[in-house]
MARTOR-660595 format. One record per residue (C-alpha): residue number from 1; residue in three letters; x negated, y, z negated. Coordinates in steps of 0.5 Angstrom, whole numbers, plus 500, padded with zeros to 3 digits. Layout:
N
[r NUM,"ALA",[X,Y,Z]]
...
// end
This chain:
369
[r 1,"UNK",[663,224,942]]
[r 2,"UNK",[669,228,939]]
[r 3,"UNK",[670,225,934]]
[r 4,"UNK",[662,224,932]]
[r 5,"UNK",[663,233,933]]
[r 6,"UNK",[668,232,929]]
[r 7,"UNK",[664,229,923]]
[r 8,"UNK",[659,233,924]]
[r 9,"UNK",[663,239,923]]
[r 10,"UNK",[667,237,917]]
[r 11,"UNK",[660,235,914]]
[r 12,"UNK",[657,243,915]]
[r 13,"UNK",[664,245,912]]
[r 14,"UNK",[662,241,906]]
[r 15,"UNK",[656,243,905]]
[r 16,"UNK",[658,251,905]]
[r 17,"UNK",[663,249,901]]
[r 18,"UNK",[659,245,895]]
[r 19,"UNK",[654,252,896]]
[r 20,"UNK",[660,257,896]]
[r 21,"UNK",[662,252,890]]
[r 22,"UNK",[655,252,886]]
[r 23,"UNK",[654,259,887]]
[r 24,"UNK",[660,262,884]]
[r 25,"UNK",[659,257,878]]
[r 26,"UNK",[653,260,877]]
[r 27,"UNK",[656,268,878]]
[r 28,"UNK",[660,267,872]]
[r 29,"UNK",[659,269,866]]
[r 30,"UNK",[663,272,860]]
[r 31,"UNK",[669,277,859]]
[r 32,"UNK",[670,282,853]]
[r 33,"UNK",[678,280,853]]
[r 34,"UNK",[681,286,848]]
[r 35,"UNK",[686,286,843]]
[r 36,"UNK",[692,288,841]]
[r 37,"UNK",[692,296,839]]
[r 38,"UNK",[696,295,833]]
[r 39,"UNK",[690,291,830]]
[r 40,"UNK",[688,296,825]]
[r 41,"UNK",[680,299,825]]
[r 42,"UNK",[675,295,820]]
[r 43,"UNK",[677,289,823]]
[r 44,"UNK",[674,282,824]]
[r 45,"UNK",[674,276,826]]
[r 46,"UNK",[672,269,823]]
[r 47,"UNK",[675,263,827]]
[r 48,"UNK",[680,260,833]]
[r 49,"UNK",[682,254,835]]
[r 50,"UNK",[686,253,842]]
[r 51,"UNK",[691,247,844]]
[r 52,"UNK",[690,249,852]]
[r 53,"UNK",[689,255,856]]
[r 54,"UNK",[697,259,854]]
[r 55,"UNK",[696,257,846]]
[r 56,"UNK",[691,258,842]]
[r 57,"UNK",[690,262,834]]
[r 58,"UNK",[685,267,832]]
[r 59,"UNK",[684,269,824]]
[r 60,"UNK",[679,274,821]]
[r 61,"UNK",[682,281,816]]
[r 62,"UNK",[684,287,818]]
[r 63,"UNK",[683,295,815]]
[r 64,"UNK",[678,292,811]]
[r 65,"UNK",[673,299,808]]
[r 66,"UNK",[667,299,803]]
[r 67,"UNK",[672,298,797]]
[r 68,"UNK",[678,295,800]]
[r 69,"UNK",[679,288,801]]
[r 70,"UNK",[683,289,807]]
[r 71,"UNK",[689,285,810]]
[r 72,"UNK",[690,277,813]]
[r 73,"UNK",[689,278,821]]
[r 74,"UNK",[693,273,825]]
[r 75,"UNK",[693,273,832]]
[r 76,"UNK",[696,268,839]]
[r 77,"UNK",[694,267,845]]
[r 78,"UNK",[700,267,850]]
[r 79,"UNK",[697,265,856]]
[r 80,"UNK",[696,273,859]]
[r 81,"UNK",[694,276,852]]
[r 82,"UNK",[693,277,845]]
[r 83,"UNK",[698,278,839]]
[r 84,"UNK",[698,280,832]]
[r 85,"UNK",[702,276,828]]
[r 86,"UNK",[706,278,822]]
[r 87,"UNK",[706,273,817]]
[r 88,"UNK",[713,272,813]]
[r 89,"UNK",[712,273,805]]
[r 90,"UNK",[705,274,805]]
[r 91,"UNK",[703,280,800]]
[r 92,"UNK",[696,279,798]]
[r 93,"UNK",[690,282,801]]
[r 94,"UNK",[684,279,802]]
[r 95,"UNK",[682,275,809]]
[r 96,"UNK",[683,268,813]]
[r 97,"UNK",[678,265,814]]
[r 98,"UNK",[678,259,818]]
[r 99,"UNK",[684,255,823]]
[r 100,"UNK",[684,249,825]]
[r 101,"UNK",[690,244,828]]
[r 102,"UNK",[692,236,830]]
[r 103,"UNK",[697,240,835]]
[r 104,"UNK",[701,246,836]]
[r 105,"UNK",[706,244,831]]
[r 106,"UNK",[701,242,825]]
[r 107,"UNK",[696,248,825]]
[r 108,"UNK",[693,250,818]]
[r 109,"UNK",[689,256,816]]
[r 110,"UNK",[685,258,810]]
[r 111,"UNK",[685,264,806]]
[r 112,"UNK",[682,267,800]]
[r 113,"UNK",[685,273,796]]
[r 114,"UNK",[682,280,793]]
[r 115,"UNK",[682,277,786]]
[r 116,"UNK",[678,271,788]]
[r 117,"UNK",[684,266,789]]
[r 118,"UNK",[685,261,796]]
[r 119,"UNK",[691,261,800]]
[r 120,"UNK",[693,256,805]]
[r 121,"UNK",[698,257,810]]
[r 122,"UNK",[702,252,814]]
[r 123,"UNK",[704,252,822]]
[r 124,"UNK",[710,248,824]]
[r 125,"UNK",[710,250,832]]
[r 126,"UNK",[716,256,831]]
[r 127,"UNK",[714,260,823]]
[r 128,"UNK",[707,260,819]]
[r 129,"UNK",[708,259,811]]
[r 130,"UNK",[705,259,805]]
[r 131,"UNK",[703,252,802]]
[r 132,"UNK",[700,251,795]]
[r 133,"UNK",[693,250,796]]
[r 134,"UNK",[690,244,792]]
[r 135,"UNK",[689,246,784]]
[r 136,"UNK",[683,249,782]]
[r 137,"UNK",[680,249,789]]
[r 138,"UNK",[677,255,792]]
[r 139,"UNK",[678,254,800]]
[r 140,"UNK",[673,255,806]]
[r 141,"UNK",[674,252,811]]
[r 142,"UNK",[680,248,815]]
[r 143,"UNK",[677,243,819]]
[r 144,"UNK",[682,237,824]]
[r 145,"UNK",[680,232,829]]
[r 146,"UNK",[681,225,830]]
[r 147,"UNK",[688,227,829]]
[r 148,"UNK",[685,229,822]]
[r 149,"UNK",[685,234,818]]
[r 150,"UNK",[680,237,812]]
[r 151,"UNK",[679,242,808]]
[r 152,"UNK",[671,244,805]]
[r 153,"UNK",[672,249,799]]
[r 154,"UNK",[669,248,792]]
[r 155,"UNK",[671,247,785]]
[r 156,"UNK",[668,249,778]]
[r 157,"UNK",[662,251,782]]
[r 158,"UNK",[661,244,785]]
[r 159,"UNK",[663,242,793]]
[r 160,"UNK",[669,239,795]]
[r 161,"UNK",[672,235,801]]
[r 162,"UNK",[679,233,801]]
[r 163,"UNK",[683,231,807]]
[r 164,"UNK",[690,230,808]]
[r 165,"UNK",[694,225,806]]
[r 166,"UNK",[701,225,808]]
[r 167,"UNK",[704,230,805]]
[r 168,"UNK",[698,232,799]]
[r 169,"UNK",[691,233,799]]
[r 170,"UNK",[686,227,797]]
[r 171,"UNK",[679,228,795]]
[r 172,"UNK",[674,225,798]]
[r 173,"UNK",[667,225,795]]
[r 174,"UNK",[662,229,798]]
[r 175,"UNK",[655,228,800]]
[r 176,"UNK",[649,232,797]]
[r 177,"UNK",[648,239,797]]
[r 178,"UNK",[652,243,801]]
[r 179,"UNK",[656,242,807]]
[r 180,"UNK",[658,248,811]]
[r 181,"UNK",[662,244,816]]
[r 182,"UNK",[664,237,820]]
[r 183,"UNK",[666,234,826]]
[r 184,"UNK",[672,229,825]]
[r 185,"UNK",[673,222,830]]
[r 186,"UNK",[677,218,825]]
[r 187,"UNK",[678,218,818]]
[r 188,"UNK",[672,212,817]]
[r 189,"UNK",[668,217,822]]
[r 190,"UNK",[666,224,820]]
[r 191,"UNK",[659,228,820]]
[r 192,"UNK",[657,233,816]]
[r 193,"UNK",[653,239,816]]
[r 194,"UNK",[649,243,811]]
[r 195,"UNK",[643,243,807]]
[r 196,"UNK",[640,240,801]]
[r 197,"UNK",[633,242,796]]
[r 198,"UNK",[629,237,801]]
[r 199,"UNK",[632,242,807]]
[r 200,"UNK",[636,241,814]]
[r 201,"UNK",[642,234,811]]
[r 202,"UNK",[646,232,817]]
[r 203,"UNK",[651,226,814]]
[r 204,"UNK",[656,221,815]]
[r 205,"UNK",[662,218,813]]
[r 206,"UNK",[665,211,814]]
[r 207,"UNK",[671,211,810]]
[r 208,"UNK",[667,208,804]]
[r 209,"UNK",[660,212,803]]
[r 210,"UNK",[655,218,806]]
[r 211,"UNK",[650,216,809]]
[r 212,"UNK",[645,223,809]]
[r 213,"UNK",[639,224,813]]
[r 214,"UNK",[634,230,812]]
[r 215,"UNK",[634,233,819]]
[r 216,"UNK",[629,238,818]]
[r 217,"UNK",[625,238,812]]
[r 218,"UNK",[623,246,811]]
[r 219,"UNK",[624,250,806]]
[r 220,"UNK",[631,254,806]]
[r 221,"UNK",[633,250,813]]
[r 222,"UNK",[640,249,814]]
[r 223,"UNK",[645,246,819]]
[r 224,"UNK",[652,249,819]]
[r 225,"UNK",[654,246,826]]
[r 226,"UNK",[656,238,827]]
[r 227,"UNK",[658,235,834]]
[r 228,"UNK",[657,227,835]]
[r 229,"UNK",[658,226,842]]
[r 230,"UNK",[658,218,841]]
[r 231,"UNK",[654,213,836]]
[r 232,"UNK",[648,215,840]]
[r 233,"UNK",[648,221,841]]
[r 234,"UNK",[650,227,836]]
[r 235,"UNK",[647,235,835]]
[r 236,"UNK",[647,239,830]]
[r 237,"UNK",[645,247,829]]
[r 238,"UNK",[643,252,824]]
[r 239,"UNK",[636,256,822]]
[r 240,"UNK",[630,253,821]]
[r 241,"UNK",[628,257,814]]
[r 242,"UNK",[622,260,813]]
[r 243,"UNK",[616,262,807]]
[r 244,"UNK",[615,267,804]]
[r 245,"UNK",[614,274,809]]
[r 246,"UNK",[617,281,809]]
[r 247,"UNK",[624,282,807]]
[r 248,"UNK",[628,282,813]]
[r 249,"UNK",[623,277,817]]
[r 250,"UNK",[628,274,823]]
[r 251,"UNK",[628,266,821]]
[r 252,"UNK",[628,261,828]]
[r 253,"UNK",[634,257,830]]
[r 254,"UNK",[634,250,829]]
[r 255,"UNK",[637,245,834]]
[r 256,"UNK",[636,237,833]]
[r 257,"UNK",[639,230,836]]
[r 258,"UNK",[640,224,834]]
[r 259,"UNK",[639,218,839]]
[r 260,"UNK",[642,213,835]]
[r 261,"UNK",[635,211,831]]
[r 262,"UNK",[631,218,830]]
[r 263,"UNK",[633,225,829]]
[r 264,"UNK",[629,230,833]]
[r 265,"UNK",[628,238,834]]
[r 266,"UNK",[630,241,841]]
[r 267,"UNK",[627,247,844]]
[r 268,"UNK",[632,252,845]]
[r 269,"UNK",[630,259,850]]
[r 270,"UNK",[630,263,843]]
[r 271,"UNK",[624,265,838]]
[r 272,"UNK",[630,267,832]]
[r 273,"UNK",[637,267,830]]
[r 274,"UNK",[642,263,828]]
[r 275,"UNK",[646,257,831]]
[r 276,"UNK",[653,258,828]]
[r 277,"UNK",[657,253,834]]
[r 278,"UNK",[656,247,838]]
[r 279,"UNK",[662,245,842]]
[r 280,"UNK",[664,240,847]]
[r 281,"UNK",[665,240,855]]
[r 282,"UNK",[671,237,858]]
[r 283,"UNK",[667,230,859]]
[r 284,"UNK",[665,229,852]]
[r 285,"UNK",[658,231,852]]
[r 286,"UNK",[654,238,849]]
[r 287,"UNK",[657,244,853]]
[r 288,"UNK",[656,250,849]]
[r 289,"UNK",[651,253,844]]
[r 290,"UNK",[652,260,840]]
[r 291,"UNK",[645,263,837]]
[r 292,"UNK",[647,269,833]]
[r 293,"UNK",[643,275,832]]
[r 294,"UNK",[638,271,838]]
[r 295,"UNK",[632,274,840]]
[r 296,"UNK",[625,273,843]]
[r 297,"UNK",[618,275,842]]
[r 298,"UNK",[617,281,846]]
[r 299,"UNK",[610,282,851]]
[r 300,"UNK",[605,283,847]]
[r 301,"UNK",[603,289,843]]
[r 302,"UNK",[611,292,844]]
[r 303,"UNK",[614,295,839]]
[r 304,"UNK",[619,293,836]]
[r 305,"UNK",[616,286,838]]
[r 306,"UNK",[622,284,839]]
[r 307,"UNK",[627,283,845]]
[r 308,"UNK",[634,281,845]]
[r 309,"UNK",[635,274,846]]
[r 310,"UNK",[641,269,849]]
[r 311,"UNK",[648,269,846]]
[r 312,"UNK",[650,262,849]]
[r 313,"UNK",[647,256,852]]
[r 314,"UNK",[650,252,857]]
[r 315,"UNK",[648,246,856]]
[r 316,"UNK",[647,241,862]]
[r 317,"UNK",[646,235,861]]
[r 318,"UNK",[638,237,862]]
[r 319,"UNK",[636,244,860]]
[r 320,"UNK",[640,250,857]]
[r 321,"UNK",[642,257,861]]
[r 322,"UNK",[643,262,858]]
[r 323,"UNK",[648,268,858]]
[r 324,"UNK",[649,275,854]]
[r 325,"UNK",[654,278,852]]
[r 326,"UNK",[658,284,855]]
[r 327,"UNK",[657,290,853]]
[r 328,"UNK",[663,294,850]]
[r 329,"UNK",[663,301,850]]
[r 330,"UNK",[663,305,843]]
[r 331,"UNK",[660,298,840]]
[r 332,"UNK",[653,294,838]]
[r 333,"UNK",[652,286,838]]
[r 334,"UNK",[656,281,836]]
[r 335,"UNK",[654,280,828]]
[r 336,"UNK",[657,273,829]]
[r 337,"UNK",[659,268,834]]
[r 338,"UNK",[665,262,834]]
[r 339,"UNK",[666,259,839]]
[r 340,"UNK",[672,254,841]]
[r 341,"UNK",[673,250,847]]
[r 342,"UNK",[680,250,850]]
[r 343,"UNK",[682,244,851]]
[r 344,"UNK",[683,240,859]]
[r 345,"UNK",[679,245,861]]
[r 346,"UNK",[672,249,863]]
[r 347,"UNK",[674,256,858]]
[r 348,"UNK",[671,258,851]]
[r 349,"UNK",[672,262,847]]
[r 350,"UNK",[668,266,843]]
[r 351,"UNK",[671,270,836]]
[r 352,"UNK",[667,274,832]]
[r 353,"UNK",[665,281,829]]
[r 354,"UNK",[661,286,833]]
[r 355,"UNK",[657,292,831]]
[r 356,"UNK",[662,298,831]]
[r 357,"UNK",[661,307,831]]
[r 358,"UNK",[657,310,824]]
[r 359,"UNK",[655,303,821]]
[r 360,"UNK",[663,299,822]]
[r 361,"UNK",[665,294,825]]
[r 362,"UNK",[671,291,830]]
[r 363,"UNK",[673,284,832]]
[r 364,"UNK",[670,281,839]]
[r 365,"UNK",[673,276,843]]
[r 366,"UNK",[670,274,849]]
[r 367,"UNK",[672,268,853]]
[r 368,"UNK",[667,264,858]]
[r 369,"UNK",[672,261,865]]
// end
């Protein structure tokens, strides 16, 4: 008889807790975290990318006006806050545009200059360096995986996809149109996204070809964001395009999946905006989506008839819930949204520029977690 009450008791407590458990999971929601007060004002940021919940980059621009390019601004996470960085024999104006990394020690950032000219900087796990960009190539993006790592840039006015090769750059031949970014498994194994004259172009790469398929075919849409889940299961995300309307008229987001034989639209809680991230959960499967500038239709005849819509989606498994971000005292919105997982764990980050006082802007970094 005790030890039936016993069982009995230990399986109320169990319960309570899984409650206790799924409620706080559902409470959570995300932070501003501040930076650091010697970031200069004019200040924006572009792109992160986290090697665990004590180290992680963070790279955009600084003291940037109306008529001045600004400086490169570089900023670590310690595991307790963020630091601006210096870096070492770097003079030029201008801005880093993105960072990405196959481990603490082999980090790499992409820059461009006030007069047009790429830059590429090199971290070694003790120093950050200047490292000869590849000649002519006008640099956008970084990108690593699969214990890869890529670059996206253009050269002579045509795209261009290269991929680190010992000690060099080797260029690989770059599908179609325009890619705006990619998601790397191995070096026969990436996908990539962006868009053709046709619309919306998702691709893959299998170390000899691309095989490119046209995901949404409606004028000006495009996909900038690539996540491939397994060989039957990959996401990617941008705008759905628009035709004709007045200037300035909101385009729709656009979220598609493949099952390993179509690609199909999935339906998200906003009527426009941007999908600009699509990043992963501890498991493997879709966790997060960011939707900039998200907005919903409001109740009829409201003016404007707009309403705010969400900034990030979690996904599980089934449906979305949604989530805002917080509000900053003295600034708006954020303007864009980037978010990166933090690996072995549930954290993301999210990095960005946001709305500030009299038409400026300010650097945003939140974090879900």
């Amino acid at each position: 008889m005790a030890h039936r009450l016993l069982v009995a008791i230990l399986a109320v407590a169990m319960t309570v807790m899984a409650g206790m458990s799924s409620a706080a999971a559902q409470t959570q929601s995300w932070q501003h975290v501040p930076l650091p007060a010697q970031v200069r004002p004019q200040a924006g940021l572009n792109e992160a990318v986290a090697f665990g919940p004590e180290r992680a980059w963070a790279v955009g621009a600084e003291a940037v006006g109306r008529e001045a390019p600004g400086f490169p601004l570089l900023l670590r996470w310690d595991g307790a806050a963020w630091q601006r960085q210096s870096l070492p024999g770097t003079g030029w104006q201008g801005e880093l545009l993105s960072v990405a990394g196959t481990s603490p020690a082999a980090v790499w950032a992409v820059g461009r200059d006030s007069a047009g000219s790429a830059h590429l900087l090199r971290y070694d796990g003790s120093a950050w360096s200047e490292s000869r960009p590849p000649r002519g190539v006008l640099l956008t993006e970084v990108v690593s995986g699969g214990g890869e790592t890529w670059l996206i840039g253009s050269r002579d006015g045509a795209q261009v996809l290269l991929r680190r090769d010992g000690s060099g750059w080797q260029d690989v031949p770059a599908p179609p149109g325009a890619v705006y970014g990619l998601h790397i498994l191995a070096a026969d194994d990436v996908w990539a996204a962006g868009e053709t004259a046709s619309g919306a172009a998702v691709s893959h790469w299998d170390g000899q070809a691309w095989q490119q398929t046209i995901v949404n075919g409606f004028p000006r849409s495009a996909v900038g964001s690539v996540l491939a889940v397994s060989p039957t299961e990959v996401w990617a995300g941008g705008s759905a395009g628009f035709v004709g309307g007045p200037v300035g008229r909101p385009i729709p987001p656009l979220l598609v999946r493949f099952d390993g034989q179509t690609w199909n639209r999935v339906s998200v809680p906003a009527d426009f905006g941007g999908i600009t991230s699509l990043v992963p959960a501890p498991s493997g499967e879709l966790g997060w989506v960011s939707v900039a500038n998200s907005q919903k239709w409001g109740p009829p005849g409201s003016s404007p008839p707009f309403v705010p819509g969400p900034d990030f989606l979690a996904w599980n498994g089934q449906s979305f819930a949604e989530y805002s971000e917080p509000a900053v005292t003295g600034e708006g919105d954020s303007r864009t949204l980037r978010l990166v997982p933090v690996p072995g764990t549930a954290s993301v980050w999210s990095v960005g520029r946001a709305t500030g006082p009299e038409n400026t802007f300010a650097p945003r970094i939140l974090r879900f977690g």
